[in-house]
C-alpha positions as CSV (number, residue, x, y, z in Angstrom):
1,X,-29.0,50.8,-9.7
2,X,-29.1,50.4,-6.1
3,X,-27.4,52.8,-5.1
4,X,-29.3,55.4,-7.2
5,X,-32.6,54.2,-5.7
6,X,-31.1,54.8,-2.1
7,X,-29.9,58.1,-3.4
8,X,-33.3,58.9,-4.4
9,X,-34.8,57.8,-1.1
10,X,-32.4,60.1,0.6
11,X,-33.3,62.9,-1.2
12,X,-36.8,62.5,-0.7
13,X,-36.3,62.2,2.7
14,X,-34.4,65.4,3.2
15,X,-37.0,67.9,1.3
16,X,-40.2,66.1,3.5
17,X,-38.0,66.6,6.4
18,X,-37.1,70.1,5.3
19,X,-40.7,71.4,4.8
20,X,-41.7,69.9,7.8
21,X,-38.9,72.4,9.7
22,X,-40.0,75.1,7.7
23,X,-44.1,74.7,8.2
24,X,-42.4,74.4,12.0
25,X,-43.9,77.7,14.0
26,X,-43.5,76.2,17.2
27,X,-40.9,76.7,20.6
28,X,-39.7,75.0,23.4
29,X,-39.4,76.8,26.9
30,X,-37.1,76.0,29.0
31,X,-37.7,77.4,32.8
32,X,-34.9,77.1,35.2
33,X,-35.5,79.8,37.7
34,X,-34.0,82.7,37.4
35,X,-33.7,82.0,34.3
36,X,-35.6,81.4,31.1
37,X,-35.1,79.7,27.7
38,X,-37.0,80.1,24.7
39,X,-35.8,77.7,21.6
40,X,-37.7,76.6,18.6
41,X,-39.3,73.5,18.0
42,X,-36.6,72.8,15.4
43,X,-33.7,73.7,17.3
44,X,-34.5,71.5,20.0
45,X,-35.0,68.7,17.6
46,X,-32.0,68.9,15.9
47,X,-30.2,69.6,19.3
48,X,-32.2,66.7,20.9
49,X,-30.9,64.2,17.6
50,X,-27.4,65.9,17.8
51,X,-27.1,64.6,21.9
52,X,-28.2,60.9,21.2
53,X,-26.2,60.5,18.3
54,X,-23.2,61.7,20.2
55,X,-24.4,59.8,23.0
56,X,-24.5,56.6,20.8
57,X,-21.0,57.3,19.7
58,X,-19.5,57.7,22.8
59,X,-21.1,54.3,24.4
60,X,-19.6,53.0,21.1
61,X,-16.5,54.3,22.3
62,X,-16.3,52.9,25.8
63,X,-17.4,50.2,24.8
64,X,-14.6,49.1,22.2
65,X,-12.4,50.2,25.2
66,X,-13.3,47.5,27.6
67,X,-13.7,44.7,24.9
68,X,-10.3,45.7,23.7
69,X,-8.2,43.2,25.2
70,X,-10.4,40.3,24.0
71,X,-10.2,41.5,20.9
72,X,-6.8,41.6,21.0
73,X,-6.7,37.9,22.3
74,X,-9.2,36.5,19.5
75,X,-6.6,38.3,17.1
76,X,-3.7,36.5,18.4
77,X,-5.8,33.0,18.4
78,X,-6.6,34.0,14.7
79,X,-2.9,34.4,14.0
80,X,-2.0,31.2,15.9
81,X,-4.8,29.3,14.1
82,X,-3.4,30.9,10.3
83,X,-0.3,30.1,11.8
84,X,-0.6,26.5,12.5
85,X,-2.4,26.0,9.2
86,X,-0.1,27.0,7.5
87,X,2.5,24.7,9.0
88,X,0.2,21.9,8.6
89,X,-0.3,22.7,4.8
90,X,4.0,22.7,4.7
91,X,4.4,19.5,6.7
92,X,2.1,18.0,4.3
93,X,3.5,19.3,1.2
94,X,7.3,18.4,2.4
95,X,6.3,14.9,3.3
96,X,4.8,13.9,-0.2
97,X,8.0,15.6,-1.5
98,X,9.9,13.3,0.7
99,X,12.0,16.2,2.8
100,X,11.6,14.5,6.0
101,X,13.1,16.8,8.4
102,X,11.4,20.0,6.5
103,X,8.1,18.5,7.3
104,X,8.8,17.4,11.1
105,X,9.8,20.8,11.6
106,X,6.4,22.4,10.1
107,X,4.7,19.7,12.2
108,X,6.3,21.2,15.0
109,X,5.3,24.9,14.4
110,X,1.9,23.7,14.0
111,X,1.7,22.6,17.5
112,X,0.4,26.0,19.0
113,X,-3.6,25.1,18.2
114,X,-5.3,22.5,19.7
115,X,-7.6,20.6,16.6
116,X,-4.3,20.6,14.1
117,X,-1.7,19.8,16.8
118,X,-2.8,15.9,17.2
119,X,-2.8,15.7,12.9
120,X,0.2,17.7,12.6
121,X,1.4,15.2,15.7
122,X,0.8,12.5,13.0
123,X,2.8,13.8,10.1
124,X,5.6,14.4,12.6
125,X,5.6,10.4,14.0
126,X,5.4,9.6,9.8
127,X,8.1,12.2,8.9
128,X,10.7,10.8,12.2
129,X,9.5,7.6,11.1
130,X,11.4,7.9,7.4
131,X,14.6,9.2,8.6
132,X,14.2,6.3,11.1
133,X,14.3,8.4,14.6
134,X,12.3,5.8,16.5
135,X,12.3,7.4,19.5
136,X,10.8,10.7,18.5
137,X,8.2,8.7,16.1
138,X,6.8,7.4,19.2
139,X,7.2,11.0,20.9
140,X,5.0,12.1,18.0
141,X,2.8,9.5,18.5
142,X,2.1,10.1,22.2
143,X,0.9,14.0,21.5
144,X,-1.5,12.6,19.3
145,X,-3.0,10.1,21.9
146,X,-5.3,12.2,23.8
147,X,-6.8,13.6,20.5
148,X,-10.2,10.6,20.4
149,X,-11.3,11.7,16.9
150,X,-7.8,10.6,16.0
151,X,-7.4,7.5,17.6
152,X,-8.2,5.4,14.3
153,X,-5.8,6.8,12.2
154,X,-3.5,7.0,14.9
155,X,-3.1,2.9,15.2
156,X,-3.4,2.4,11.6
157,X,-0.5,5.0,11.2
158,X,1.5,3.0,14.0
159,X,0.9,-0.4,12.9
160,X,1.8,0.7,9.1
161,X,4.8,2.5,10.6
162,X,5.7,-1.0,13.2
163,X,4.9,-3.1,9.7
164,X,7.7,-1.4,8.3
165,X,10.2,-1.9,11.2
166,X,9.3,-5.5,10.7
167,X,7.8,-5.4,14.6
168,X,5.2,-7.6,13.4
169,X,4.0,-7.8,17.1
170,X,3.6,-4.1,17.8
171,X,1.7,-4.0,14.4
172,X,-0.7,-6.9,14.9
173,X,-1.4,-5.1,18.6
174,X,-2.5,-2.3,17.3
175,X,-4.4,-4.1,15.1
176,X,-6.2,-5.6,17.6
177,X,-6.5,-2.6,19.4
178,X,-8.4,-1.1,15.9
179,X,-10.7,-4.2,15.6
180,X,-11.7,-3.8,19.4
181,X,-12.7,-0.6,19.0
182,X,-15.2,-2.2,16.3
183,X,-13.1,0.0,13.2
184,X,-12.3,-2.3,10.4
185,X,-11.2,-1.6,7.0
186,X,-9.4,-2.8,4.2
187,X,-5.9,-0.5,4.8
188,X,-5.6,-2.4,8.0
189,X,-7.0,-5.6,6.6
190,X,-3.6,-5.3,3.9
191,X,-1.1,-4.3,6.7
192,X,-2.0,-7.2,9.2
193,X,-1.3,-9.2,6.4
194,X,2.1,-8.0,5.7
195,X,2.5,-8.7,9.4
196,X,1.2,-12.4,9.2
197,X,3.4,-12.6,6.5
198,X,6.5,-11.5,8.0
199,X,5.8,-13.4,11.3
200,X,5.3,-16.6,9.4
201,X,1.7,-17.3,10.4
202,X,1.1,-19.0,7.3
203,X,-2.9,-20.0,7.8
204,X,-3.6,-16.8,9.5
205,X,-2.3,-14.7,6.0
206,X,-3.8,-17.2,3.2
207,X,-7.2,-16.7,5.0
208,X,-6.7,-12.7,5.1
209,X,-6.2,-12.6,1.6
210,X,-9.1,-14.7,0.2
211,X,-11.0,-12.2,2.4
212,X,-9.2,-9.2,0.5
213,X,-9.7,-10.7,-2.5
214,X,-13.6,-11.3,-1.9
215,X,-13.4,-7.3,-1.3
216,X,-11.3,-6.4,-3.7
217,X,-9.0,-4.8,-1.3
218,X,-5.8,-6.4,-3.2
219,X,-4.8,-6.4,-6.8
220,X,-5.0,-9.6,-8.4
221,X,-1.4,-9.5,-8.9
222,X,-0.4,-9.1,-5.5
223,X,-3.4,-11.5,-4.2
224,X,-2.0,-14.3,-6.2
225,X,1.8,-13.7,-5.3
226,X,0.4,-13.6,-1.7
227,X,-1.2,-17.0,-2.0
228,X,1.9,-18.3,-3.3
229,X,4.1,-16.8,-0.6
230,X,1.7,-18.4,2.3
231,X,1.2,-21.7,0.6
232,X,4.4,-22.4,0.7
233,X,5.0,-21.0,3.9
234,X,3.1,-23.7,4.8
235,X,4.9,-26.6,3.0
236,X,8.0,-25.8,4.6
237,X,6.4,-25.1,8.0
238,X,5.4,-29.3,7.4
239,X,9.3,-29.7,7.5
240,X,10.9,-32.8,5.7
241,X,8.6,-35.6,7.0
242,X,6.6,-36.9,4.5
243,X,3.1,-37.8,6.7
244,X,3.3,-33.9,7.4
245,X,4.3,-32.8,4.1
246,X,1.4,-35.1,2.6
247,X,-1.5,-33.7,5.5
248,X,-0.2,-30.1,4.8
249,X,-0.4,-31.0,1.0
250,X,-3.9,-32.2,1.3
251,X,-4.8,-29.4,3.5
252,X,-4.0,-27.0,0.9
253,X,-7.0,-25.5,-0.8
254,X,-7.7,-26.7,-4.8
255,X,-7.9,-23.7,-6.3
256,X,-4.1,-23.2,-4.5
257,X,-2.7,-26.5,-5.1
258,X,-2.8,-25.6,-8.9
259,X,-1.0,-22.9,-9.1
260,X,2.3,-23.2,-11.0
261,X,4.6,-22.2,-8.2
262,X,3.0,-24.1,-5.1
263,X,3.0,-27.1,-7.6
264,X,6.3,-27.3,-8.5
265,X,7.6,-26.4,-4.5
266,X,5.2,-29.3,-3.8
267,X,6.4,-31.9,-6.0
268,X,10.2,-30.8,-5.1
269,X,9.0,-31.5,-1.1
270,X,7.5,-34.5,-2.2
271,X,10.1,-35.9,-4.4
272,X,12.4,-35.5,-1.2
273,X,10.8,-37.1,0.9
274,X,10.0,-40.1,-1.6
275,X,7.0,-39.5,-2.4
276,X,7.2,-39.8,-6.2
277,X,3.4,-41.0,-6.9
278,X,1.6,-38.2,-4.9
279,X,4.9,-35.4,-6.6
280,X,3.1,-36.4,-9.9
281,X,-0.3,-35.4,-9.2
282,X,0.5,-32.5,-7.8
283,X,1.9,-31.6,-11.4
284,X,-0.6,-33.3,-13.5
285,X,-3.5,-31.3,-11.4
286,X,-1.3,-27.7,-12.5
287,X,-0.3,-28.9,-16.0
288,X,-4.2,-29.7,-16.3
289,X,-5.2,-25.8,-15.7
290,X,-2.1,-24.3,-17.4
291,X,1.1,-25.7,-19.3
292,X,4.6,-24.7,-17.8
293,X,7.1,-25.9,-19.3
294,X,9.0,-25.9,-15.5
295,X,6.7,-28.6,-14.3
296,X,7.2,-30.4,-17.7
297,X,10.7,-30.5,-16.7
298,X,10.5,-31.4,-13.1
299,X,7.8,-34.2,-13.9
300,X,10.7,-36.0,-15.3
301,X,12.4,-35.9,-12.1
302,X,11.3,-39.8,-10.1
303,X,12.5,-43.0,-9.5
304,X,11.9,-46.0,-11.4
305,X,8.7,-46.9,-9.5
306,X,6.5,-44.6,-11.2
307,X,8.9,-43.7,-14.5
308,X,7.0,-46.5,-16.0
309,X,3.3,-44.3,-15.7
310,X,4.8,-41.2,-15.9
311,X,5.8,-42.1,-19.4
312,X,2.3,-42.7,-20.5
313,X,1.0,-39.2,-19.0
314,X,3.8,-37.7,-21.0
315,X,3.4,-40.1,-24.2
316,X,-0.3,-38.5,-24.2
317,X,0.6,-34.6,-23.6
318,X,3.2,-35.4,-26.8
319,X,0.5,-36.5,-29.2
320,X,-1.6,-33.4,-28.1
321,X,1.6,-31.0,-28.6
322,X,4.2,-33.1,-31.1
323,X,7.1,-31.4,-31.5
324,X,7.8,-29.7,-27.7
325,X,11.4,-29.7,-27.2
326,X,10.8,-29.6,-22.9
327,X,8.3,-32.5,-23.3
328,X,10.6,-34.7,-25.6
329,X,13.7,-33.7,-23.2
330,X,11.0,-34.9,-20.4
331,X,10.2,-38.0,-21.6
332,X,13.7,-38.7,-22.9
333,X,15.0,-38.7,-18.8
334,X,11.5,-40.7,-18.3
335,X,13.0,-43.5,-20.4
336,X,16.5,-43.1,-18.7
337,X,15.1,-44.1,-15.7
338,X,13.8,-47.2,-17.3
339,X,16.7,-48.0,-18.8
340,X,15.2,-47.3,-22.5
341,X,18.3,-46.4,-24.3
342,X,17.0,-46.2,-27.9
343,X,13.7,-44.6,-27.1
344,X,15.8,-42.4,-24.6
345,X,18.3,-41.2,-27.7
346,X,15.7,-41.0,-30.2
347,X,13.8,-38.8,-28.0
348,X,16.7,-36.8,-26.7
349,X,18.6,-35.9,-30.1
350,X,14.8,-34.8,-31.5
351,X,14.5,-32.4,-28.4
352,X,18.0,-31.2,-29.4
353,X,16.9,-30.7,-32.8
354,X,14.2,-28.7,-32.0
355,X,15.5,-26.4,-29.5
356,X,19.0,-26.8,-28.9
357,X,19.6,-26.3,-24.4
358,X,22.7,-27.5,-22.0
359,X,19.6,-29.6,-20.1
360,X,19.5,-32.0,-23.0
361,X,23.3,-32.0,-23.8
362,X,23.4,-33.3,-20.0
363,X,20.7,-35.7,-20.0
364,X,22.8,-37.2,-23.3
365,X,25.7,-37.2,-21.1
366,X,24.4,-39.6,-19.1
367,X,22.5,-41.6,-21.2
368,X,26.3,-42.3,-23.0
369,X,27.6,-42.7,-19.8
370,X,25.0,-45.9,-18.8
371,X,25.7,-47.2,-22.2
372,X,29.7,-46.9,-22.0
373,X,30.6,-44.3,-24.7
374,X,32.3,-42.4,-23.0
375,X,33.8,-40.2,-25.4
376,X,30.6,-39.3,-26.8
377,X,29.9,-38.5,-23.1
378,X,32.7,-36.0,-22.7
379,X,31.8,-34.6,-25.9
380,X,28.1,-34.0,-24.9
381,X,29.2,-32.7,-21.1
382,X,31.6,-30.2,-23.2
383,X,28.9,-29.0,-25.2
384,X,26.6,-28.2,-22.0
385,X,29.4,-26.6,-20.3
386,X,29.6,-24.4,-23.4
387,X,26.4,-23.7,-23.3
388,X,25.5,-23.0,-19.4
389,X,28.5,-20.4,-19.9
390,X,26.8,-18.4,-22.7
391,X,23.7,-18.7,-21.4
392,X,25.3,-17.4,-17.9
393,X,27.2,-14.6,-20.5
394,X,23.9,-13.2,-22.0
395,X,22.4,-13.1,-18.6
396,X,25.1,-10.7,-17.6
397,X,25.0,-8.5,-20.7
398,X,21.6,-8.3,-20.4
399,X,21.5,-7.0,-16.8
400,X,24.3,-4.8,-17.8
401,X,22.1,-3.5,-20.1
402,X,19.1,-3.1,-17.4
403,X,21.4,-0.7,-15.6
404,X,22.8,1.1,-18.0
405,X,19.1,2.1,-19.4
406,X,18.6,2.9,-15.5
407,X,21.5,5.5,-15.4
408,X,21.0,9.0,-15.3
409,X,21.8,11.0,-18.3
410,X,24.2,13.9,-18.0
């Protein structure tokens, strides 16, 4: 429709400009002594619009001539700049598909504009990185350095990359380096912890990831292994001596002491260094929030001293779950350790009878060993060792399973 309508217009055009040349009686003289020249009015017109048009071309002309060599350098930069996109693009691509040296190469050809050299300069350092070519990683790294916009992702990338060297002092640098610049955010939040964690600084990572936590910059999976890892981190940082095992205990925050793990690595410290009183709160607190049937087990683990209490704790966790075969096995050693032989038995043989374990065939063991039947001791030890060896046979053929399933098909 447009193109009609101009079509039209153009038409229109021509016949008004046709009648005009015709209704046209007029001439142009021309004197240039000796001589004369007598046109028309038309003629000249037409001659007059013929001379600027070729006029226009011909500046046209000249002047494509002297821009041509710019235009043949902003044709080139085009070509570099497709060019080093395209590399970019590659590297990329190669480095999610994890072909390392495909990628450093396309980094490398990207090199030839400015903008994309410094990110390509990054994929190269990440690519070197993988195939674990140090020295070029940090050849990468310095091509990027002069590149500002860059200079975030540049210390992230390093101290993610130092992280997984396990130079947890290179990493925490750059770090540093990150916060002075006043950038923080959660992705370097999560690899200074991995660095606190490595480096043993115990406080330093429990108190990063309550803060990730809070933000949500962990899942809770990983947030509550984490705790566990620092907690005890900082239990065996105490060492073996009981004051400092007890102030680091009592140091630790509530909502960790609870936890199943840092319990039972608690009362295990504890226990070792004597302190059998303060080992059983630490595992009354946990069994209070959730029941384990580990820290069932190792609160029957004390000296005489405190047997006696222990056995009232566990008396009342049996009437509120009769019939546990850890808890009977539990208080069963409990009354070992006082020397309550028929309570022990009775206790002992029900636990058996309930769930039938090599722990209980042991702790029977004994009990006919204090009492002097030792026959009935041997039988009982030969009945755990049984046991611990098809217990030790199904773990195998189960893990042989595992990999099997994990084999490749042909």
């Amino acid at each position: 429709m447009k193109a009609l309508l101009w079509m039209l217009a153009l038409a229109a055009i021509a016949a008004a400009v046709a009648y005009l040349l015709q209704e046209n009686r007029g001439s142009v003289v021309a004197l240039v002594p000796p001589w004369r020249i007598d046109v028309s009015a038309n003629f000249f017109l037409l001659s007059f619009a013929l001379l600027l048009w070729v006029s226009f071309r011909a500046g046209r002309f000249v002047q494509r001539v002297r821009d041509f060599p710019e235009r043949v350098r902003a044709y080139r930069e085009r070509r570099s700049e497709l060019s080093a996109h395209r590399g970019l693009r590659e590297a990329l691509k190669a480095l999610f598909e994890g072909r390392f040296a495909r990628a450093e190469r396309a980094a490398q050809r990207a090199q030839s504009v400015a903008p994309i050299a410094s990110l390509a300069a990054l994929v190269g350092a990440r690519a070197a990185h993988r195939m674990q070519e140090y020295e070029r990683r940090d050849e990468w790294l310095e091509r990027a350095e002069h590149d500002a916009e860059l200079a975030t992702a540049r210390l992230v990338l390093g101290a993610e990359m130092a992280t997984e060297q396990r130079d947890n002092v290179g990493a925490l640098r750059a770090i540093s380096q990150l916060h002075g610049a006043g950038a923080r955010h959660i992705h370097a939040m999560r690899i200074a912890l991995i660095a606190h964690l490595q480096s043993g600084h115990w406080a330093e990572a429990l108190r990063m990831v309550r803060t990730l936590d809070k933000h949500r910059g962990l899942p809770a999976a990983a947030a509550l292994a984490y705790r566990v890892v620092a907690c005890r981190g900082l239990l065996r940082e105490a060492g073996p001596d009981g004051t400092s095992l007890l102030r680091a205990w009592r140091e630790t925050p509530a909502e960790d002491r609870i936890l199943g793990e840092v319990a039972l690595d608690a009362a295990r410290r504890l226990a070792a260094a004597g302190l059998y009183s303060e080992a059983g709160r630490a595992l009354e607190e946990s069994l209070a929030q959730q029941w384990e049937e580990r820290l069932v087990e190792e609160y029957g683990v004390c000296d005489a001293a405190v047997a006696r209490d222990r056995i009232l704790r566990a008396e009342a966790w049996l009437r509120e779950r009769p019939g546990d075969a850890t808890l009977l096995r539990t208080l069963g050693r409990l009354c070992l350790a006082q020397r309550l032989w028929g309570k022990a038995r009775s206790l002992l043989e029900e636990s058996q009878r309930r769930l039938p374990s090599p722990e209980t065939e042991l702790a029977l063991a004994r009990l006919a060993e204090e009492t002097g039947e030792e026959p009935v001791a041997a039988r009982h030890y030969r009945s755990a060792s049984l046991a611990l060896q098809a217990r030790q046979e199904e773990v195998l053929r189960r893990a042989a399973e595992r990999s099997f399933r994990r084999e490749p098909t042909i």
